[in-house]
Every structure is written in structure tokens, then in C-alpha cells.
N, C-alpha and C positions, 0 to 999 in steps of 0.2 A: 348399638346406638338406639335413643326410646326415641322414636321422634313421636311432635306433636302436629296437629295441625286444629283449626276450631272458625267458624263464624261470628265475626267483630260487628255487629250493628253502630254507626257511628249515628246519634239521633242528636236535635236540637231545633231552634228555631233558623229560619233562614240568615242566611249570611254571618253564622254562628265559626265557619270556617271550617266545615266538614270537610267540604272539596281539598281546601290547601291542606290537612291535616293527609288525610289522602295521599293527595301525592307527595307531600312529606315523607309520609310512612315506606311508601311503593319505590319513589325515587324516580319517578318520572311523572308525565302528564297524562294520567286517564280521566281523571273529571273535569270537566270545564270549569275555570274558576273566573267567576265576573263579579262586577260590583253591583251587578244586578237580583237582588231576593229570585227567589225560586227557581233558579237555571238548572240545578240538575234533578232531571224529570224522572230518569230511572233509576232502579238497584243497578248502580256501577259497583262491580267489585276487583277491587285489587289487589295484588297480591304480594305481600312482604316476606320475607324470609330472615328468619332472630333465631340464631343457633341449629339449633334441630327444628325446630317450631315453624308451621307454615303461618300465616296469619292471613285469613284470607276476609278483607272489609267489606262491608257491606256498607255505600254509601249512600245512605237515605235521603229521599229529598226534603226539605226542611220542615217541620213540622207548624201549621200554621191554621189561622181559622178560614174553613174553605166556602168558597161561594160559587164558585161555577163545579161543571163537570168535573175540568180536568183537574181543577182543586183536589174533588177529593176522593176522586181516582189516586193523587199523588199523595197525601197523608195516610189514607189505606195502603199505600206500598209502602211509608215513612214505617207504621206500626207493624205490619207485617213483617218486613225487614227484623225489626227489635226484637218479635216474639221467634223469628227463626231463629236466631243466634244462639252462637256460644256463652258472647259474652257483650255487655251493653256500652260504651262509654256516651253519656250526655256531656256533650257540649254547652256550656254556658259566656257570653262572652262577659268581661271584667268590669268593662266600663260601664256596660248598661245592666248589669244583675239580674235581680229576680223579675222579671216581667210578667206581665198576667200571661204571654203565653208559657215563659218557663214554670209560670203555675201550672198550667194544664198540664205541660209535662211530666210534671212533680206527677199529678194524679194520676196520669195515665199511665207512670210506671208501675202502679200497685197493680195494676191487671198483670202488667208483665213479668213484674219482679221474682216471682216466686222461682224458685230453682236456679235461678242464672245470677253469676256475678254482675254488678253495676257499676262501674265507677263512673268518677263525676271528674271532668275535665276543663280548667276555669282559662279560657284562651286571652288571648290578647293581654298579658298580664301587666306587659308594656306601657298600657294607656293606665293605669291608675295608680297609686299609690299604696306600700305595702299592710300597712292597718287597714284599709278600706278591702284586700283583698284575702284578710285573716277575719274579718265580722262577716261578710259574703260568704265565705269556707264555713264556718260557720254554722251560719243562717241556713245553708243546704242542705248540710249536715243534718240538722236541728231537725228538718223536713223530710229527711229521706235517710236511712240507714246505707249510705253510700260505702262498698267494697273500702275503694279506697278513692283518694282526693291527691290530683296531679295538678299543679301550676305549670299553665304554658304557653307558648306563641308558636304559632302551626308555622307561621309566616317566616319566624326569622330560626325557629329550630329547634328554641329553648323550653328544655324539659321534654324532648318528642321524645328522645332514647331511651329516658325511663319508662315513660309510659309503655312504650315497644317490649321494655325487658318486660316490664309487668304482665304485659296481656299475654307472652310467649309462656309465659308459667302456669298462664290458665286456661290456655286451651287446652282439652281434653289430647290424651294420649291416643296415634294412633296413625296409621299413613297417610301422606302428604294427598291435600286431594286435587293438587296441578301440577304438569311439569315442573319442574325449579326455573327452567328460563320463562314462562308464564305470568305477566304482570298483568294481563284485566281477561274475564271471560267473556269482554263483549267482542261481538265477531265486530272485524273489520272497519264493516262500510258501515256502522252504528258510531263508531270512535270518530268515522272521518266527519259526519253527519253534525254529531255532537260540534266538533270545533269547528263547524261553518258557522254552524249557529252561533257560536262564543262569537265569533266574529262579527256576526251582524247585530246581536245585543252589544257590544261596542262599539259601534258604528252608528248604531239606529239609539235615539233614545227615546223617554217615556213609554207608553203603552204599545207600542209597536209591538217588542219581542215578543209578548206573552201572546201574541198573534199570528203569528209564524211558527211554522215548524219545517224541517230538513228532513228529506229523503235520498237517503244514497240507491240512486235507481238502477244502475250496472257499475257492474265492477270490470274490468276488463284486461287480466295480464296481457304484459306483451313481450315478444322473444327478445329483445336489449336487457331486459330484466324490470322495467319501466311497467307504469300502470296506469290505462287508462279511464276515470271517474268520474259517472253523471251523478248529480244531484238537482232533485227537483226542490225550489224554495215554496212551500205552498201557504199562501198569502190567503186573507178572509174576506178583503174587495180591492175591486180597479185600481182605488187612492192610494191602498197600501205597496202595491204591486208598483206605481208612479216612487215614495219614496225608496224601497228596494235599489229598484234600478238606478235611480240618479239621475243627474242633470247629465245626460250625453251617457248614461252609461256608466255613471264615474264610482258611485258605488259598489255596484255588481261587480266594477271590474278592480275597485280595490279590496273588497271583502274575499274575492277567489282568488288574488296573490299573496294574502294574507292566510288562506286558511290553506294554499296548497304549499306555502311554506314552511307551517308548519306539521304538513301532513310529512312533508318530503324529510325532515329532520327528523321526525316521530320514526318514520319507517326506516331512511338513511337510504333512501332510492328515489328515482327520477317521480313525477306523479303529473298525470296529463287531468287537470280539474277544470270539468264542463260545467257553468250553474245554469237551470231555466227560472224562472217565474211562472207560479200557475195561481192563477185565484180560484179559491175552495173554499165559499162562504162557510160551507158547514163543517170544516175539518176538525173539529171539539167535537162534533158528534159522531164521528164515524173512527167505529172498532177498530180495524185495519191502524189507523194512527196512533192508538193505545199501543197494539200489540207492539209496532214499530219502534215504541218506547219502551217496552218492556212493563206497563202498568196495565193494570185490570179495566177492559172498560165498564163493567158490571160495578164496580166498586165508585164509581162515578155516580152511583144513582143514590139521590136526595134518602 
């Protein structure tokens, strides 16, 4: 048996549907997937299996024009990602086309392009009509010597399987580089971290999220087989720390039965979920909370 395996860079602008592609692909939930632009902050990777083929993703965060730190801390991990890879697919979504930022993607594949296949994946194919999605195929075409060109909806399924067959063909020959039961290489208490947060950017709107961050602060097995999980919410002032918690609480305490049920179905065991609140004015500026993410804080600098 030749098996394969290879690094998949999934790149595009936010809310392009990286995440649901993802865990399409994996068949379970390792990226957070929200309605909110720029949720997932680190290289999640997850791992699919297509015949002999391991496919191991690389889930970048969306590629967009940055203005704070941790902006662009997270598009340096968006292209970094791209240029590790095996292999590249750009996400484009259907309905809204060529954007000026999928312009910049355009260009910034010519850095990356050379040696590595690219395909071009046109999602949500749903929302538009079939000749508007044959001049768009096109038109990217036309701009970019794209491998190959997939129609599809991460969301509801369609055209994922080819895509999967295709990318299993092109990774490079060679041994598998995870268990076979291995679906993400994030440890743990980063997964359980991540889906607090999903929770509280659904919960919380406008500007809050991008204000917040999750820290899984102990992890703590217990002899029932049950686990019990602090996590600290670290907030940027007093005000934010008031919306968090709720009127009586009511937040906080809907956001941890929300995020520990779905940790509990994630894992398929008991799960004891502790949250605090801390305000950390300065928490975009301190490394530690990069690293925590899995992004460079060095790459944060203007």
C-alpha cells in the first residue's frame, strides 16, 4: 500500500467558510464556526483521511487588511500557513466574487505560488445563479493559473467529496504524519477554550468579541473518568467584564452550559466547566496570549 499524506492551506477572506469546510472535510467540530469575521485566530489543523491519503488542513485565519496587533499577527499566520503547505485551496465565496480583498489574494499568491498546487474553490454556490458562477470561474481563472477549479457549499456538502478526492491525489507520497483516530493537533484545553469563546461571540454582539480572549487555565482528570475545567475569560475594562457576566449572572452562566455541552458531546464524557472573568487592559499586547493562540507575537509588529 503507497500511502499519502501532505499539508492543505485552506486561505481566503473572512467568513469565506474555511471553518465549515473544515470540519466538513474532518467530520467533526475543530474550528469554531460563527457568523462573526475573524473567529478563528490560530493554525487549527485537522485531519481527514481519503483512501490511503492523510490530509492534514491547515486552517488559516482569514486573510484581511490589518489594523491592530493582533490583526496582523493573524494574516502573518493566514500566509505562513500557505507558504508551509502541500497544497493551497483559495476560497472564494459566489455571491460576493472578486473583492478588493480577494484582489490582494490574487497577488499575494504569486509569492507563494511557485512549486505548490492551487486550487480555487468557489463556495456557497447556492446563493447565485449558474452563468454568474461560469463568468466568476472565469474571471479567476483569467487572473490566476488555478490547478484546478471546484463548485461548492462547505455548508450543505456539495462538491466537498471531489474536492477531498482531488487534494488525496496530490499530496506528496509518504507516511501518515498522525494517528488515524487523530482529528486536530490542538491539545485539549486550546479546543475547549476555542468553543467558550464561539459561545460568547454568539451571545455577545458587535465589538465585544474581538475583545476577549479564553484561557483554559487547569485541566484536571478525575477518577469517575469526568474532567474538571477552569477557564479564565480575559476582558479589556470593568464595562466589558459587567456585559460578560449578565444581569444576575445570566450570561456567564448561559455561555458555560452551552460551551460545556458541547465540550461533553465533543469528548463523550462528564465535563465539570468552571469560567472566571478577569480584566486585562492590555491583553493584545502581551506574548503569552499569542503564544496561547498559536500566532507569532513578533509578527504583530507594524
Amino acid at each position: 500500500m503507497t500511502t499519502r499524506a501532505g499539508f492543505i492551506a485552506l486561505i481566503g477572506e473572512p467568513n469565506a467558510g474555511k471553518s465549515t469546510l473544515l470540519n466538513r472535510m474532518v467530520g467533526a467540530k475543530v474550528s469554531i464556526v460563527t457568523h462573526k469575521v475573524q473567529t478563528t485566530r490560530a493554525r487549527i489543523r485537522g485531519v481527514a483521511m481519503e483512501g490511503d491519503a492523510q490530509l492534514v488542513f491547515v486552517d488559516t485565519p482569514g486573510l484581511f487588511k490589518p489594523r491592530r496587533r493582533l490583526d496582523r499577527a493573524m494574516v502573518a499566520a493566514a500566509w505562513g500557513g500557505a507558504a508551509d503547505a502541500d497544497v493551497v485551496v483559495l476560497m472564494v465565496e459566489a455571491h460576493r466574487g472578486i473583492t478588493e480583498g480577494v484582489e490582494r489574494i490574487l497577488e499575494g499568491l504569486e509569492e507563494i505560488g511557485q512549486g505548490r498546487k492551487i486550487a480555487l474553490a468557489i463556495n456557497k454556490i447556492d446563493r447565485v445563479q449558474s452563468e454568474v458562477l461560469l463568468a466568476l470561474t472565469s474571471d479567476l481563472n483569467a487572473r490566476y493559473p488555478f490547478s484546478e477549479t471546484f463548485m461548492i457549499s462547505a455548508e450543505k456538502g456539495h462538491g466537498v467529496g471531489d474536492l477531498r478526492t482531488w487534494l488525496a491525489g496530490e499530496v506528496p507520497e509518504g507516511p501518515w504524519l498522525y494517528p488515524e483516530d487523530q482529528i486536530a493537533d490542538l491539545p485539549m484545553r486550546m479546543i475547549a477554550a476555542e468553543m467558550t469563546r464561539e459561545k460568547l461571540t454568539l451571545r455577545l454582539h458587535q465589538e465585544l468579541p474581538y475583545q476577549l480572549t479564553v484561557e483554559t487555565e487547569n485541566w484536571e482528570e478525575r477518577k469517575d473518568g469526568s474532567a474538571k475545567v477552569d477557564q479564565i475569560i480575559y476582558v479589556m475594562r470593568d464595562g466589558h467584564k459587567g456585559i460578560v457576566l449578565g444581569k444576575k449572572g445570566e450570561t456567564i452562566k448561559a455561555v458555560s452550559q452551552a460551551a460545556r455541552a458541547e465540550l461533553e458531546e465533543f469528548l463523550d464524557r462528564k465535563i465539570h466547566l468552571f469560567l472566571q472573568v478577569k480584566v486585562r487592559p492590555n491583553w493584545l499586547e502581551e506574548s503569552e496570549r499569542y503564544s496561547e493562540m498559536g500566532l507569532d507575537f513578533k509578527d504583530g509588529n507594524a
